[in-house]
Backbone as CSV, one residue per row, in Angstrom:
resi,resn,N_x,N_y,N_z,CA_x,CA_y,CA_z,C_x,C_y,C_z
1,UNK,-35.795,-58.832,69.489,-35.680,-57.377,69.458,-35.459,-56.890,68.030
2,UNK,-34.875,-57.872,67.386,-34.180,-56.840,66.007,-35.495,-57.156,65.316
3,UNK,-36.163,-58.370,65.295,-37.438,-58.783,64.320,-38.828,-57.977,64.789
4,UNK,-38.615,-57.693,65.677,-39.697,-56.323,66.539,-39.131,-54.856,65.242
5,UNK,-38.322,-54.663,65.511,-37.712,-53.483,64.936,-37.633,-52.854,63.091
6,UNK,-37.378,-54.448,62.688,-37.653,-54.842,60.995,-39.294,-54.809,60.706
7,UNK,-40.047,-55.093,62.032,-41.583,-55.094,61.702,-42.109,-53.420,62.197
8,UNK,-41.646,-53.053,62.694,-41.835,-51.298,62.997,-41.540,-50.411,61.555
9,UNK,-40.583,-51.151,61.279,-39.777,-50.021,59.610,-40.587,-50.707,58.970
10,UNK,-41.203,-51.836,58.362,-41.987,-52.360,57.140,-43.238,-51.539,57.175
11,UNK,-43.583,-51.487,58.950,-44.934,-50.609,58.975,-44.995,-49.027,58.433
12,UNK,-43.971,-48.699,58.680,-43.422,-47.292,58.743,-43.496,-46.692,56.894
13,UNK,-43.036,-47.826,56.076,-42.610,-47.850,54.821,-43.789,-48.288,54.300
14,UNK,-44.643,-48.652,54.798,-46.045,-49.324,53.908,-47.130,-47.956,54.152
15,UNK,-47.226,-47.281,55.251,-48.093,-45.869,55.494,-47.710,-44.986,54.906
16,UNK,-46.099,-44.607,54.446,-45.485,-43.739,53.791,-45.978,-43.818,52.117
17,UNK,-46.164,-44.875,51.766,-46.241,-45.726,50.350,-47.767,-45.047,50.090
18,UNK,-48.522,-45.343,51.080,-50.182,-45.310,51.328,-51.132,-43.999,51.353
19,UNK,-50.163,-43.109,52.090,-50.030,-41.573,52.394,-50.153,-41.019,50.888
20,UNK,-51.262,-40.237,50.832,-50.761,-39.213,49.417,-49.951,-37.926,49.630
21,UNK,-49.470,-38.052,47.919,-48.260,-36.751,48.547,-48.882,-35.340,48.944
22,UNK,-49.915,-35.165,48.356,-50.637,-33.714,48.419,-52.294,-34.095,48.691
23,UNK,-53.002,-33.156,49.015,-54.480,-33.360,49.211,-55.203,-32.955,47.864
24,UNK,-55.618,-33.655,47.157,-56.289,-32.933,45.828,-57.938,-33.476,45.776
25,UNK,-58.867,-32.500,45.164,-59.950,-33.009,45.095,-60.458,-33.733,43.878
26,UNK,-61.457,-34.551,44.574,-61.753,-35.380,43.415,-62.088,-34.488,42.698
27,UNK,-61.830,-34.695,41.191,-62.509,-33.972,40.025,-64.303,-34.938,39.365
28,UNK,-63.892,-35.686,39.684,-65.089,-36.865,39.524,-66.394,-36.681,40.049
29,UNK,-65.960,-36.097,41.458,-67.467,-35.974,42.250,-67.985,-34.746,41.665
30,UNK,-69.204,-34.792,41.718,-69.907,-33.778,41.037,-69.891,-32.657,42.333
31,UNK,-69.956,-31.501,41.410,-69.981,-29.804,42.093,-71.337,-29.567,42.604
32,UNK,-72.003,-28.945,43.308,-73.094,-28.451,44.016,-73.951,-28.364,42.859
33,UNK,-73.209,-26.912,41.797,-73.558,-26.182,40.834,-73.690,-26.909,39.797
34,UNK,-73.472,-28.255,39.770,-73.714,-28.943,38.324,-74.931,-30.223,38.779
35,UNK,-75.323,-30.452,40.224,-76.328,-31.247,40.021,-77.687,-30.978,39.805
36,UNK,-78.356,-31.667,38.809,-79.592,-30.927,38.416,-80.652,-31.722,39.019
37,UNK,-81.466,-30.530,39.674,-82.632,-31.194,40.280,-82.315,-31.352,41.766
38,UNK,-81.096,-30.950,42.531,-80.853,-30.310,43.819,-81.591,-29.324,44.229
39,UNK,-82.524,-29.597,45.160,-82.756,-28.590,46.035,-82.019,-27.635,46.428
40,UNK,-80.723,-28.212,46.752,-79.823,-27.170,47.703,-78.966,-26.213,46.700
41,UNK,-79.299,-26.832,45.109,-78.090,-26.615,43.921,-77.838,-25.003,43.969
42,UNK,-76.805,-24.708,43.884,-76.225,-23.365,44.031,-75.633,-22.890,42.696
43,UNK,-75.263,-22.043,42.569,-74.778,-21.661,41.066,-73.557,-21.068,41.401
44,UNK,-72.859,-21.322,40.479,-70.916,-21.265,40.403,-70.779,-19.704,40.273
45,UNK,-70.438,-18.573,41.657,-70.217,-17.008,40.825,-69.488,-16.964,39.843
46,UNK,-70.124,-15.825,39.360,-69.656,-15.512,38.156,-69.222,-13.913,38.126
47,UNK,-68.189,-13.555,37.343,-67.115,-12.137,37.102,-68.143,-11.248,36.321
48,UNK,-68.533,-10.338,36.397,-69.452,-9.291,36.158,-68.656,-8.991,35.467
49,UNK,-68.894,-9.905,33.908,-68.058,-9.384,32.491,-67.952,-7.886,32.661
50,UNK,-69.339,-7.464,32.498,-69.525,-5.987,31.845,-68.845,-5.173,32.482
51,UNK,-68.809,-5.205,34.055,-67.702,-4.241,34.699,-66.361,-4.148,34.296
52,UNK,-65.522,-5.616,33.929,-64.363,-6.348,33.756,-64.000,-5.223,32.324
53,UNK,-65.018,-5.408,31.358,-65.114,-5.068,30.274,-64.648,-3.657,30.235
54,UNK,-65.467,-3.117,31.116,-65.789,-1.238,30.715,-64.302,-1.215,31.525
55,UNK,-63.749,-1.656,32.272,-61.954,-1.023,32.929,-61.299,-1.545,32.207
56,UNK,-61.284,-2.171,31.354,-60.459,-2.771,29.977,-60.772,-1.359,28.925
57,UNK,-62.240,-1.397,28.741,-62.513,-0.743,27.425,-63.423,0.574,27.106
58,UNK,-62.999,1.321,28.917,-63.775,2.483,28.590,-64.391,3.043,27.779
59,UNK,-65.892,3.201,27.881,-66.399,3.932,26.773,-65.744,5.354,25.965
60,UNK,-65.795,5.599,25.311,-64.626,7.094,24.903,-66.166,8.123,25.405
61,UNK,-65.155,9.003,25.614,-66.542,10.445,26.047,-67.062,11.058,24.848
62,UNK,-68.144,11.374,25.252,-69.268,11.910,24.187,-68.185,13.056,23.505
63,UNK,-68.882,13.505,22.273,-67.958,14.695,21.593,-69.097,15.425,22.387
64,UNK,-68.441,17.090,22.207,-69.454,17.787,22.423,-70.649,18.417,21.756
65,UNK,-71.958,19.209,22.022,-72.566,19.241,21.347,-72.202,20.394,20.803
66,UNK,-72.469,20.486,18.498,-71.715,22.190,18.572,-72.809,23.115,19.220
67,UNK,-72.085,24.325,19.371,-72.869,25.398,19.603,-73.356,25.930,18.800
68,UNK,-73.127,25.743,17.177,-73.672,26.404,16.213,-73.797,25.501,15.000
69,UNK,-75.140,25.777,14.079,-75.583,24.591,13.130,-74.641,25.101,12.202
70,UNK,-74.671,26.176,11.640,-73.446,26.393,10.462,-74.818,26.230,9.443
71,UNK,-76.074,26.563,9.282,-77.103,26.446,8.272,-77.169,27.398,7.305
72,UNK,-77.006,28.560,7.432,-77.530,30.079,6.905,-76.622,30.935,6.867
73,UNK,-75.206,30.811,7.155,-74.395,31.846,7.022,-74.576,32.747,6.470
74,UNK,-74.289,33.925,6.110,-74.209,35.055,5.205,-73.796,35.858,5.647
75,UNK,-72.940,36.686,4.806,-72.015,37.838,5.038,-72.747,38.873,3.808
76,UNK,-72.640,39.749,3.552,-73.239,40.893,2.695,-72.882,42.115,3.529
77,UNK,-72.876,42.622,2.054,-71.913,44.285,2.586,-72.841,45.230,1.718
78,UNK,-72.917,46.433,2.089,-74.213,47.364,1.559,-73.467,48.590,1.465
79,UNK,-73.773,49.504,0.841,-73.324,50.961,0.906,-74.746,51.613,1.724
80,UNK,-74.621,52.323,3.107,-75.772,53.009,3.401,-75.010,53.140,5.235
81,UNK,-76.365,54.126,5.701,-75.634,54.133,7.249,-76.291,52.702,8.077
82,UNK,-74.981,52.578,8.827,-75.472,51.833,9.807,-76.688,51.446,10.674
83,UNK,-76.883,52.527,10.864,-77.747,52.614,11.810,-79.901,52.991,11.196
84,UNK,-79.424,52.573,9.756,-80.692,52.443,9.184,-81.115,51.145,8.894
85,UNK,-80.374,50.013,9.428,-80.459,48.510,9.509,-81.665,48.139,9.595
86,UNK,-82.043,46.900,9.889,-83.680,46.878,10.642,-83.270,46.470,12.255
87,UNK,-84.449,47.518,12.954,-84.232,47.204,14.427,-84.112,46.384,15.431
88,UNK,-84.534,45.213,14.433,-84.301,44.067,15.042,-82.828,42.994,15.142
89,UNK,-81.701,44.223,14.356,-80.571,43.794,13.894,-79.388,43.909,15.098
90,UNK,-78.826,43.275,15.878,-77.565,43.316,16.952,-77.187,44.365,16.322
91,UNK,-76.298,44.926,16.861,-75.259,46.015,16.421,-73.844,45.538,17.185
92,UNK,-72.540,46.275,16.333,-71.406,46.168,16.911,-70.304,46.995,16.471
93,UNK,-69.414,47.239,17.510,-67.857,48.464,16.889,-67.100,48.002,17.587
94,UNK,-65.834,48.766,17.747,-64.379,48.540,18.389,-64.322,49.926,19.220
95,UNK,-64.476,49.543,20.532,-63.886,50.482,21.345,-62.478,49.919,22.282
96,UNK,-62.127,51.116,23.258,-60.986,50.389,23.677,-61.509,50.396,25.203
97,UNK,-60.545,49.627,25.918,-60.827,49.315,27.263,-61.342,50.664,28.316
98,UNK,-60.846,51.729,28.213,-61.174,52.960,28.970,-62.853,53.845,28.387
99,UNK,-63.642,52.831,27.295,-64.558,53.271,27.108,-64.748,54.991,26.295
100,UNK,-63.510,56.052,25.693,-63.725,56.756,25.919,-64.826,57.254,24.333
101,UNK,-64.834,56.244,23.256,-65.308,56.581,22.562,-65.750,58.365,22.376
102,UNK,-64.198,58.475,21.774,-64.322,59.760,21.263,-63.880,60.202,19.920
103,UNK,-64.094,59.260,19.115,-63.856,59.765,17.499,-64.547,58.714,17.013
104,UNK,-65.059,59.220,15.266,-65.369,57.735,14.849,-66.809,57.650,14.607
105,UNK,-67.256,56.163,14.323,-68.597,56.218,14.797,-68.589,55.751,16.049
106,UNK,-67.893,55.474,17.165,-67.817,55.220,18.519,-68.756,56.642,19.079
107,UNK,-68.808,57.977,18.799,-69.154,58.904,18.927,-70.963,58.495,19.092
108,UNK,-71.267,58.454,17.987,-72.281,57.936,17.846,-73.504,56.847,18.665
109,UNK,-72.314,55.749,18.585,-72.960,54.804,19.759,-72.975,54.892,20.879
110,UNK,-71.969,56.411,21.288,-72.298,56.682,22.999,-73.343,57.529,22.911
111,UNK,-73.806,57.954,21.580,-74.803,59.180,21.989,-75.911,58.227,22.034
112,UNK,-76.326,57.653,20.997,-77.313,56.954,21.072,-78.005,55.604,22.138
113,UNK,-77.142,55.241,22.566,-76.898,54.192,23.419,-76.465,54.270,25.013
114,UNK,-75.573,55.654,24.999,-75.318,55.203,26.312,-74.370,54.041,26.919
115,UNK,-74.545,54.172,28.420,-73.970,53.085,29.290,-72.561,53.241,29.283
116,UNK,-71.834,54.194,29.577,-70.607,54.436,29.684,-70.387,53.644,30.614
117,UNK,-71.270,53.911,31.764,-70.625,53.071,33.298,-71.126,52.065,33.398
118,UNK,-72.087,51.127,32.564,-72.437,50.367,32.459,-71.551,49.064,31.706
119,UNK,-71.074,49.690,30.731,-69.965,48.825,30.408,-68.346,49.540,31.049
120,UNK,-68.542,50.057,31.517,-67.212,50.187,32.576,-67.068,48.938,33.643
121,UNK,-68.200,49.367,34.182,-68.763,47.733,34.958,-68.917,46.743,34.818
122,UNK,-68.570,46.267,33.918,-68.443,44.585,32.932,-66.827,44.452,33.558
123,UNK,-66.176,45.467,33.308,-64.470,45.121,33.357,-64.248,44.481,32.719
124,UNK,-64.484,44.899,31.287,-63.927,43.886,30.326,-62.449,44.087,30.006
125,UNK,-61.521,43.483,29.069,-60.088,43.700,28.764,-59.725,43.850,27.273
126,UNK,-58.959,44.298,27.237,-58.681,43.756,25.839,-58.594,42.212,25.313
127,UNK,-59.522,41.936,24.124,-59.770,40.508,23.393,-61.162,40.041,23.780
128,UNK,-61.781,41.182,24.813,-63.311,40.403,25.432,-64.559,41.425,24.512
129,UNK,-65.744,41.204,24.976,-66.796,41.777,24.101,-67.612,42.242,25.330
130,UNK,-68.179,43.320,25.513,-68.946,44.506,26.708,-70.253,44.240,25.924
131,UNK,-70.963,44.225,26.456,-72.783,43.886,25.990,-73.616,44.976,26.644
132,UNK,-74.566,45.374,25.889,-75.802,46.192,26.259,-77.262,46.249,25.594
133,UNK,-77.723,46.028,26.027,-78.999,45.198,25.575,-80.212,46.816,25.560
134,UNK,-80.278,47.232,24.143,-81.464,48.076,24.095,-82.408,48.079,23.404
135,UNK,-83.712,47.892,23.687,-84.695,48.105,22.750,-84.621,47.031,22.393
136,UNK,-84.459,45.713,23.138,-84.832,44.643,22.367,-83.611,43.897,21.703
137,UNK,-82.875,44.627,21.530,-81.411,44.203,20.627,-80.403,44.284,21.136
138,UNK,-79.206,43.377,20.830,-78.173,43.517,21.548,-76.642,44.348,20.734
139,UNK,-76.196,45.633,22.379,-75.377,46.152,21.151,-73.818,45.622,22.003
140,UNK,-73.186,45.101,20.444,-71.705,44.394,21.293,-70.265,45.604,20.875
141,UNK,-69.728,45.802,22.343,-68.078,46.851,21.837,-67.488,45.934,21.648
142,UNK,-66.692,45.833,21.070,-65.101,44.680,20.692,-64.782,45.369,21.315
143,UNK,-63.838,45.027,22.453,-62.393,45.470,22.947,-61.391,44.924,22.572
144,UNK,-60.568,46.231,21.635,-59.767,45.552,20.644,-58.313,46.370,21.374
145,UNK,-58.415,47.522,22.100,-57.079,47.911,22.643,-57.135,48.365,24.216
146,UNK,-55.987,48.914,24.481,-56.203,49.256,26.171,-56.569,50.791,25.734
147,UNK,-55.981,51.348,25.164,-56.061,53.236,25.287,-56.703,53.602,24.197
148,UNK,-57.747,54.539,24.270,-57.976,55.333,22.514,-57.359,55.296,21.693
149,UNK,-55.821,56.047,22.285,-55.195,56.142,21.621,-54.002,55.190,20.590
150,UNK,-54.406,54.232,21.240,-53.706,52.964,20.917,-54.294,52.167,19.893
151,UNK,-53.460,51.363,18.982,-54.143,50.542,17.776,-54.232,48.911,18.432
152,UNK,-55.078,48.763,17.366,-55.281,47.071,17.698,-54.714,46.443,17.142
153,UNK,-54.782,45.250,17.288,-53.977,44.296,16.299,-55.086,42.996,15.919
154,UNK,-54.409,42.419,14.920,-55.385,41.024,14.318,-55.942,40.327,15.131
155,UNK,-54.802,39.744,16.115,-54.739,38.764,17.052,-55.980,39.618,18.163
156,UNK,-56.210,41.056,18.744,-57.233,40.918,19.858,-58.601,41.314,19.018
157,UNK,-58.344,41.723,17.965,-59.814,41.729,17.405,-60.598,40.273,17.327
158,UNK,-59.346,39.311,16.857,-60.304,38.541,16.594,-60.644,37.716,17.900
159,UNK,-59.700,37.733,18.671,-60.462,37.206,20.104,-61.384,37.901,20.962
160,UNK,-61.747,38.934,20.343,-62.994,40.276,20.852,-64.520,39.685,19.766
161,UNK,-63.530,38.734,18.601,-65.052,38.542,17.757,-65.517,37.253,18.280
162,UNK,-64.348,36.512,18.327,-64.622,35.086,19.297,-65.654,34.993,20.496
163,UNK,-65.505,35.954,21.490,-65.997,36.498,22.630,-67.521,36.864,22.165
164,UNK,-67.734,37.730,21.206,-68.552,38.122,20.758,-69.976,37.058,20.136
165,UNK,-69.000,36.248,19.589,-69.457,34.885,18.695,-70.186,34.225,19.800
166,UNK,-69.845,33.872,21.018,-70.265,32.760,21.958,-71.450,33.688,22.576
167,UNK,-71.178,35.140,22.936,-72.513,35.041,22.955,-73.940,35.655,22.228
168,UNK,-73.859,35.448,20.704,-74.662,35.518,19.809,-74.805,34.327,19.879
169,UNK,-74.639,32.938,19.952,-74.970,31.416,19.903,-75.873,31.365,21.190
170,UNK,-75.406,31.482,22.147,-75.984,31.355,23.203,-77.382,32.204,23.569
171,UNK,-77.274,33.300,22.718,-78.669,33.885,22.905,-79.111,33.923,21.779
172,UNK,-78.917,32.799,20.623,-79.595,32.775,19.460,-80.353,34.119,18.817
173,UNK,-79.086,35.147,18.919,-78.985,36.382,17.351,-79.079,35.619,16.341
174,UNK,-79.768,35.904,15.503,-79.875,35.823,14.021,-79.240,36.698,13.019
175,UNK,-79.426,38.255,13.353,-78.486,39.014,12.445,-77.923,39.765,13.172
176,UNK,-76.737,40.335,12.373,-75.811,41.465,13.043,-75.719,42.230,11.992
177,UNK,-75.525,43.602,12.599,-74.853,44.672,11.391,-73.979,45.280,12.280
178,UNK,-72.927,45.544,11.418,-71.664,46.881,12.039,-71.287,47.215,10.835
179,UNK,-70.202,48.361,11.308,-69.153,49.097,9.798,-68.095,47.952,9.726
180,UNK,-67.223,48.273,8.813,-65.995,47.460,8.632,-65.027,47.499,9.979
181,UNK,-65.517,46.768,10.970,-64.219,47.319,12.120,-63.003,46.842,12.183
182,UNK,-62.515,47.818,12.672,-61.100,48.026,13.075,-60.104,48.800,11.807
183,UNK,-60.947,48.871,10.859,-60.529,49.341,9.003,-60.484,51.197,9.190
184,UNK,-60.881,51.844,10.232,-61.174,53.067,9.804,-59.964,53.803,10.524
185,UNK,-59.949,54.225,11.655,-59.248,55.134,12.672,-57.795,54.278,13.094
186,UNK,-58.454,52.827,13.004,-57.516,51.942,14.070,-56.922,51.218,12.172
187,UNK,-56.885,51.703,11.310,-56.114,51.158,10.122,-56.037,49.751,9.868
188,UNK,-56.193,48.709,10.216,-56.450,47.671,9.799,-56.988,47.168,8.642
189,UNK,-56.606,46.492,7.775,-56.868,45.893,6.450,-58.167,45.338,6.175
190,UNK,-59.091,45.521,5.739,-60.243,45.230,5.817,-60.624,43.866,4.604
191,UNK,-60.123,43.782,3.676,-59.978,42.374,3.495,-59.644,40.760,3.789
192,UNK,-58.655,41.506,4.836,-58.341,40.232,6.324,-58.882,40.235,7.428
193,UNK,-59.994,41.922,7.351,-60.911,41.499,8.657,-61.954,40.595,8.176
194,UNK,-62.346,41.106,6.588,-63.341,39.983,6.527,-63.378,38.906,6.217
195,UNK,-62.095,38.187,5.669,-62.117,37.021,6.067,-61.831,36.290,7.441
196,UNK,-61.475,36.946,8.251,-61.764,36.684,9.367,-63.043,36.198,9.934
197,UNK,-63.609,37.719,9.783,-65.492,37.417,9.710,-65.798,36.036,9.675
198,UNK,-65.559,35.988,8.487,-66.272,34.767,7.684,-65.828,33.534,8.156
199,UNK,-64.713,33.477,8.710,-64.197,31.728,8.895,-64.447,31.532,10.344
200,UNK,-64.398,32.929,11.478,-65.198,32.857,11.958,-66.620,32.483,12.681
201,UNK,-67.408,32.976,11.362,-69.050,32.657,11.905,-69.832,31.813,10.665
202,UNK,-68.626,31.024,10.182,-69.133,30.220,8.837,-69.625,29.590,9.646
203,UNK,-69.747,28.878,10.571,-70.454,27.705,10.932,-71.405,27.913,12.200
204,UNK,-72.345,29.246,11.919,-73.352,29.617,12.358,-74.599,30.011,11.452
205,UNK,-75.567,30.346,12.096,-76.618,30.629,11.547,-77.162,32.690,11.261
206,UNK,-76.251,33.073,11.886,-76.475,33.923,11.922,-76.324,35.147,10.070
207,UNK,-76.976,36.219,9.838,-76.675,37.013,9.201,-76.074,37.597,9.181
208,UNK,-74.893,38.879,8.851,-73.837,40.163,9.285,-74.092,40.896,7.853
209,UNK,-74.133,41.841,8.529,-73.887,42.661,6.962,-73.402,43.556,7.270
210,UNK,-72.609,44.252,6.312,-71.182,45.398,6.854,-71.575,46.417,6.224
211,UNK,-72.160,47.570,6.302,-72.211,49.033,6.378,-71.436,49.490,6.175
212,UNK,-71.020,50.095,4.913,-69.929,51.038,4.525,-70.381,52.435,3.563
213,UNK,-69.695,53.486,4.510,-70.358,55.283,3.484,-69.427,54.560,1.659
């Protein structure tokens, strides 16, 4: 019985010995993907670098394209009336939000032009630009205040010229003429409007020339 029992544990201790501790694969035998000249040979997938890549290393986004070449600038100032420009020239002034153009040369551009309710109907605000398109040419109001009677300031003129600016680019104007605005009724400094002007629409193509009696 006990020599039965000593031959059960030797067995027991020799399968244990024999047994591997873990299952590992041969590294030796060759892979599907590495025998050459297999019919059946398969190829090892592979990680679609380029995807891997671009969520690592996003492309950066395009800049945008400008809206304006900045080729031809020019500013020029003339002694003569406005409105003897050539006809093919935009026109532009400072009215205020209630349209009432009643002093000024605002006077003027309602006689000649029109569209009281036409640019009433824009609903523009103060800092935006009212458009009216006559004869071929486009004529732009700055809305530079809420009341006639009210003055403007630096800050909405020049976001009335801004306004103004985007869309002379967009409908590729070439020239503009106006008076010195905002310099006459509404008192504003006219050496800081025109540099305004200028830094402005330096980096367009367009012409301006300022009309002054």
């Amino acid at each position: 019985m006990m020599e039965m029992e000593k031959s059960l544990a030797r067995k027991a201790t020799k399968t244990q010995r024999e047994r591997p501790a873990f299952h590992m694969r041969d590294s030796t035998k060759p892979q599907p993907w590495k025998l050459e000249g297999n019919p059946t040979e398969t190829k090892k997938p592979r990680a679609d670098i380029s995807r891997m890549a671009y969520r690592k290393h996003p492309e950066p986004l395009k800049a945008p394209i400008p809206y304006a070449k900045g080729r031809d600038f020019h500013l020029k100032h003339v002694k003569g009336d406005l409105f003897s420009c050539p006809p093919t020239d935009a026109l532009a002034h400072c009215i205020s939000e209630d349209c009432r153009m009643g002093a000024g040369i605002a006077v003027i551009f309602k006689k000649k032009f029109g569209g009281v309710q036409e640019l009433l109907m824009q609903k523009k605000t103060t800092g935006d630009c009212a458009v009216l398109k006559r004869d071929g040419r486009f004529v732009y109001y700055l809305i530079t205040k809420m009341k006639v009677f009210h003055k403007p300031t630096y800050s909405s003129l020049k976001s009335s010229l801004e306004a103004m600016k985007m869309h002379i680019v967009r409908n590729e104007v070439k020239s503009l003429s106006m008076p010195r605005i905002g310099c006459g009724l509404d008192r504003l400094n006219w050496e800081q409007v025109s540099r305004m002007i200028e830094d402005l629409f330096k980096d367009t193509d367009i012409q301006i020339t300022i009309y002054s009696l």
